[in-house]
N, C-alpha and C positions, 0 to 999 in steps of 0.2 A: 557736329564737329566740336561745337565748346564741350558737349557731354563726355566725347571722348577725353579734353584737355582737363577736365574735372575730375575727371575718375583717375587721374594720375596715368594714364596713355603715354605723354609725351615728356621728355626734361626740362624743366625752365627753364629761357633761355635760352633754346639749344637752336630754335629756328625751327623744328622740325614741324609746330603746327602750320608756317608761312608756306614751308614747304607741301605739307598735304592741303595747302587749299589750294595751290597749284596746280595738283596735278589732279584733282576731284575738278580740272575741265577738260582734261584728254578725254575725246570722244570721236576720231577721226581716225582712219582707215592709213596704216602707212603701206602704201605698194610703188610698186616699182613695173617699169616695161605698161604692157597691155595691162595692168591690174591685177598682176599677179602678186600673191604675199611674198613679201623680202626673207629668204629663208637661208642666208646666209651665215657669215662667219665674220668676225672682227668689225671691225667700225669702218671699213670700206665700202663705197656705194657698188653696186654689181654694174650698172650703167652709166654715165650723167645724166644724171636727173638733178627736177628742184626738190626740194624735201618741204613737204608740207608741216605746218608748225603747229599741228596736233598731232596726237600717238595713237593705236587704237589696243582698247584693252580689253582683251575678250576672256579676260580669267576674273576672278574674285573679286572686288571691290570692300571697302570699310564699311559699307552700306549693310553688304549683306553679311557680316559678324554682326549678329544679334543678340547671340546667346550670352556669350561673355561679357558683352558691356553691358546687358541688362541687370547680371550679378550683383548683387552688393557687395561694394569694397571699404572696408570701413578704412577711416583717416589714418591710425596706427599701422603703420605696412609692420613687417615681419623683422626682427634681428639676429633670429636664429633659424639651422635649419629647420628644428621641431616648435611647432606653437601647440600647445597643452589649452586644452579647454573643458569645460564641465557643460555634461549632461543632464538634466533636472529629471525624472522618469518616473516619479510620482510626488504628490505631495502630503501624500498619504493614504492608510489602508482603508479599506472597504467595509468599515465597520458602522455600527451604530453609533451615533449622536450622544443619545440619552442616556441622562445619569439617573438616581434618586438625588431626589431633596434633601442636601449636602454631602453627596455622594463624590466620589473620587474618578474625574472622566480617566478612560484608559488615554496611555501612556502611545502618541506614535508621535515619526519623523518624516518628515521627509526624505525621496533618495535622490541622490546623486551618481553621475560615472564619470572618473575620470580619465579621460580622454587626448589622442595627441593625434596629427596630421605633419608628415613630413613634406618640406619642401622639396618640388622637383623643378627641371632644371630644362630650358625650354633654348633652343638657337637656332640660326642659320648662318651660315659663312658665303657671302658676298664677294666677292671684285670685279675691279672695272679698269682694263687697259690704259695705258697713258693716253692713247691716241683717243678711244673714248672719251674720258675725260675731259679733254680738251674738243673735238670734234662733237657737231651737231647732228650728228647721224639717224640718233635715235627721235627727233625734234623735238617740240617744246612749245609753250605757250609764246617764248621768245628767244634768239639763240643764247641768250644768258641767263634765262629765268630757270630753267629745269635742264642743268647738264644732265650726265650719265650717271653719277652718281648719286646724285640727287633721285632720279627714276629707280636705279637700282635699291639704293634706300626704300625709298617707300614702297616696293614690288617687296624685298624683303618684309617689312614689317606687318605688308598685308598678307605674304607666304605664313608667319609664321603665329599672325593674328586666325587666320584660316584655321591651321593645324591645331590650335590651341581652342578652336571653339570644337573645332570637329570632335576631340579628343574629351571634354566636356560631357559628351552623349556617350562616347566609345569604347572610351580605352580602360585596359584592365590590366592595375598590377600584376595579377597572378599570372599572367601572359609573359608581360613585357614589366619588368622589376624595376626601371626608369622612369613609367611612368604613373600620374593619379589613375587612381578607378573615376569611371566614368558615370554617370548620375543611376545609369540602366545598372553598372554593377553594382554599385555603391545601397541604391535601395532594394535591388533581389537580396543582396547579404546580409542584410541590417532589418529591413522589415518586411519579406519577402509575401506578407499578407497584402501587399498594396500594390499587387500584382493583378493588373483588370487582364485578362490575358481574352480576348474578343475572338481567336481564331479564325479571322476571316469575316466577320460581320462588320457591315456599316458600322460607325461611331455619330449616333444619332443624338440632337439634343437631348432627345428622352433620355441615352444610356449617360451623358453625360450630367444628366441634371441626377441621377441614380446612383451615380460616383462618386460625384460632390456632396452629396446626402453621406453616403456611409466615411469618407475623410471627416466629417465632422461629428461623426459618434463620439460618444465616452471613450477612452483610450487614446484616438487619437488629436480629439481639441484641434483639428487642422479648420482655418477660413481660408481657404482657395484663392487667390485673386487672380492668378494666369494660368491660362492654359496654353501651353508650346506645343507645335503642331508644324511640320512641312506644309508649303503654300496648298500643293494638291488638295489634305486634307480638307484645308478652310475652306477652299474651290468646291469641294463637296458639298462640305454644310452650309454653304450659300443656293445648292438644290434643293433642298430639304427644306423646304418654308416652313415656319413658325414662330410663332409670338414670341417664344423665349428669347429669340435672338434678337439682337439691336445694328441695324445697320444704318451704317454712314451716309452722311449727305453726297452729292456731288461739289466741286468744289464751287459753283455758281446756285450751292442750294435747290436747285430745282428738280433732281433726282436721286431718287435712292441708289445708294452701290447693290451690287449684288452678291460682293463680299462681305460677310460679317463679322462685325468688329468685340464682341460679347457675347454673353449669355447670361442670363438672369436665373439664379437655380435657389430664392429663398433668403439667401445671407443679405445681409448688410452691404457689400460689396458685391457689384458681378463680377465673373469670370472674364478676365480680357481676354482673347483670340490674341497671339505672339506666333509670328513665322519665324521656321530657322531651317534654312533650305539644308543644313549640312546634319539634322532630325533624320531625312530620308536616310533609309536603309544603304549605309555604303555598298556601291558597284564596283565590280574590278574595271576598271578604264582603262588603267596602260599595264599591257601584259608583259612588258620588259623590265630589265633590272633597271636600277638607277642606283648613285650613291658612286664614296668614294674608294668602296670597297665592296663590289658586288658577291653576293653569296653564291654557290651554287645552287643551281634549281633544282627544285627540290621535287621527289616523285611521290605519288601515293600507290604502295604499294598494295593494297588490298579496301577493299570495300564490302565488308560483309553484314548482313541483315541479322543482328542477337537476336535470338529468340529468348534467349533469358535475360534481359534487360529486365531491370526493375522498375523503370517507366515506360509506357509506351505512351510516344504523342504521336503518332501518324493516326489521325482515322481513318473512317472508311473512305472519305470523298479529297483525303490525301496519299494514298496509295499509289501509284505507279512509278515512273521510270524520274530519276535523277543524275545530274552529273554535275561534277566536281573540281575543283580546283585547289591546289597550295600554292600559298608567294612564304618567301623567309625572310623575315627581318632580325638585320642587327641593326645597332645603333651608327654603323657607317655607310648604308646601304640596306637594300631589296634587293632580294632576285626575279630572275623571270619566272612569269607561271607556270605552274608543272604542264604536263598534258592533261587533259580531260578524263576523267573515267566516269562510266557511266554504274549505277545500281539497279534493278527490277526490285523496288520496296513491296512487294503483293500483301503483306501483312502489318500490324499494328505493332512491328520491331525495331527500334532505333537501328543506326546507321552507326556501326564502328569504323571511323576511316585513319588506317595504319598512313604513319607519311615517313619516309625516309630523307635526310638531307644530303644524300652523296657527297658530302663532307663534314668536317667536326665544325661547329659552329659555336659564336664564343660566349660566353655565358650571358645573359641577358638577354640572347634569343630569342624568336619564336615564330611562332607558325601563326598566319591569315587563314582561314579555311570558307572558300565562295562555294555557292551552291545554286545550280539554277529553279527556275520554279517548276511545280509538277509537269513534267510530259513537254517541258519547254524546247527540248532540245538543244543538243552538243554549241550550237552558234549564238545561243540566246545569251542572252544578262546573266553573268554573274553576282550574284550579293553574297554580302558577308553575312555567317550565321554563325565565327565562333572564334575563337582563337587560342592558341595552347603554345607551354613552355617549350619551346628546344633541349633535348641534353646532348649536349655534344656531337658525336656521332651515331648515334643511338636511334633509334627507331621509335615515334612516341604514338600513339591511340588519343584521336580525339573522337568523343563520343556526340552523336548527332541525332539527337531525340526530336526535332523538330519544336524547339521552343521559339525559332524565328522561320516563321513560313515566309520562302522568298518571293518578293512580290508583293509583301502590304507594306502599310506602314506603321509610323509609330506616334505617339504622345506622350506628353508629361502633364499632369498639373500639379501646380503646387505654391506654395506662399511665401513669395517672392518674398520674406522678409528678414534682415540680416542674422536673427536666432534661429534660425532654419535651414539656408545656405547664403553662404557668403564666396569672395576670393579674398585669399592675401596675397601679397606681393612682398617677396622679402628685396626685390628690383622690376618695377615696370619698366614693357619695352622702349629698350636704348641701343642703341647705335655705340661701337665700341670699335674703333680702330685696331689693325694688329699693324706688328715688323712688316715693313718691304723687303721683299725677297728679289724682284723681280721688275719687270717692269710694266707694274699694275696696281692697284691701289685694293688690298684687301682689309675686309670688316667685318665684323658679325653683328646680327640684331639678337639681342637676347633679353627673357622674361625668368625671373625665377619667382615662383609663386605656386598656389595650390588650392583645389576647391575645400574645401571644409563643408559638411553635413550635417551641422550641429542635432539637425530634426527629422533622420532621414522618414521619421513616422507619420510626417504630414507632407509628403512627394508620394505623390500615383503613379505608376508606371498605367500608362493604355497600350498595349501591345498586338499585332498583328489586325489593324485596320485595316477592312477589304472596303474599294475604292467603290464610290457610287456605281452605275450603272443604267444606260437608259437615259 
């Protein structure tokens, strides 16, 4: 809690941390009748009943935003939208030492690049009825301690602490022109050699102590200290017994976890083990539009197997039957999911999938593309394997070579340290009032800031983790 209030989370003064330690004790079930969930409308009880004076909260928590608050945020936040930074990329050539005996050494420099990161622009738009507001509907640790806007606040700021770590791992300018590239885009573009691409093998201490070894060769001078990893993952490598690994006590000392907390791979530092549940492979969850301005859903017109692709990633033990999905995002909404099409990949040929948006769409666009996993079938999990610009009305080709097999997972390591990656904040999230219109009390919570990648040459991508077994 303080760590968040340190890293410039909350306003001074504002109350907002009194308020989040409030509601970090909602941990109770609000129903109504037999036990049924309250699934109504406005701040009216559906029966009389007593309202129990905890809330139950079955989405996201602060807890589990890890990625983001573990960033480094240096003390100087941001005052423009562009912050400009240098690059260091060598400190010199590859030459010889040795002079003669008063001899004239050669002549180098060091190099430099210089560099810039824009800031983007991060909200959510809130309200809360008058009657809310005032009414205990929603309850509370007391009926004065947490009104309704109080809960709506902090449900915002956790909605949009969520989205902002998610987007950390995911998101890609060239998609979506709004937002940062995400750590996955950001080092394929920049160092695209620090791509462990495992297609489908365990990620075993061995490979990672193998990893860790080559981040720290000449060129790239990386000391690893964290490894980022979905819980599953570490759940794995807690089957995998080995010395390398260092696991935790119980909290009465007397037992070993059977989650590990490190790895020991040689350095000076181990590798810590970091979960971040929002690492996993996005799934499509809600197939319907949302937003204040729904798009049309969008269809895939065609799914055809290149044979003249100039990569192929499918191999032989990825070949069979596929199906598919597009959602449309603008920046006022989602659409629904298209319908399902299905492909026969029989061959070592990427997957061209044509999408049409049945209407013009406005610029900063773009297309979600899910895919299920080999021979999963039409009703199985959707994952995200890609995403691509909208033009208007226009019909676009995203290309599907299998660079994300659906169904594994993913990793990062890399050295958590603020000349490496950092955040800035040119505004951490606050709470911002707007005009009454109506009669309801509307606000936004909003973050303007940006990841910077000063080093993206000492971040590992580990890619397509296949899950234990047995």
């Amino acid at each position: 809690m303080d760590a968040f209030n340190n890293q410039g989370l909350f306003t001074p003064g504002s109350g907002q941390l009194d308020m989040l330690r409030k509601a970090l004790a909602l941990n109770k079930s609000l129903e109504v009748g037999q036990g049924a969930p309250w699934s109504g409308e406005g701040g009216f009880a559906l029966i009389p009943q007593a309202l129990q004076p905890t809330l139950a909260v079955a989405t996201a928590k602060l807890k589990h935003i890890r990625f983001y608050k573990a960033l480094p945020k240096p003390d100087n936040d941001v005052v423009s939208p562009f912050v400009e930074y240098t690059r260091q990329t060598e400190i010199g050539s590859d030459l010889d030492p040795f002079v003669s005996e008063g001899g004239v050494p050669q002549t180098d420099n060091s190099v430099f690049e210089r560099l810039f990161a824009r800031v983007k622009y991060a909200a959510t738009r809130r309200s809360v009825t008058d009657i809310m507001a005032q009414a205990t509907t929603l309850g509370g640790l007391t009926p004065s301690a947490m009104n309704a806007v109080e809960i709506e606040t902090l449900n915002g700021l956790i909605y949009l602490l969520k989205q902002m770590d998610k987007s950390l791992f995911w998101a890609d300018s060239d998609a979506n022109p709004l937002a940062w590239d995400g750590i996955f885009k950001a080092v394929l573009d920049a160092a695209p050699e620090n791509d462990f691409d495992l297609r489908g093998d365990m990620m075993t201490p061995e490979k990672i102590q193998d990893i860790a070894a080559v981040m720290t060769e000449e060129g790239r001078y990386a000391m690893p200290d964290n490894l980022w990893m979905p819980p599953t993952v570490r759940n794995d490598l807690g089957k995998l017994a080995s010395q390398r690994l260092t696991y935790g006590l119980a909290n009465d000392g007397s037992e070993i976890q059977v989650v590990p907390k490190a790895i020991d791979v040689g350095n000076d530092v181990p590798i810590s083990f970091e979960t971040d549940i929002f690492l996993k492979l996005p799934i499509l969850r809600d197939e319907t539009g949302a937003g204040d301005q729904i798009p049309a859903t969008p269809a895939i017109a065609s799914l055809t197997a290149n044979d003249n692709a100039d990569k192929f990633e499918f191999a032989d033990d990825e070949q069979g039957t596929y199906w598919y999905k597009v959602v449309a995002f603008t920046s006022r909404g989602k659409s629904a999911a298209s319908q399902a099409v299905s492909v026969d990949n029989t061959g070592h040929t990427r997957v061209d999938v044509t999408i049409t948006p049945n209407s013009s769409l406005p610029a900063g666009s773009y297309f979600k593309v899910y895919r299920t996993a080999l021979n999963a079938g039409e009703t199985s999990k959707y994952y995200l394997i890609g995403q691509i610009a909208a033009n208007g009305n226009q019909a676009v080709v995203f290309h599907d070579d299998n660079k994300i097999i659906a169904g594994t997972e993913n990793a990062v390591m890399i050295e958590m340290q603020p000349e490496v990656i950092q955040f800035r904040h040119i505004l951490p999230p606050v709470r911002l009032p707007l005009a009454r219109v109506g009669l309801e009390l509307p606000f936004m919570i909003v973050a303007f800031g940006m990841p910077i990648y000063e080093l993206p040459t000492k971040i590992a991508l580990i890619r397509n983790i296949g899950r234990v077994t047995g």
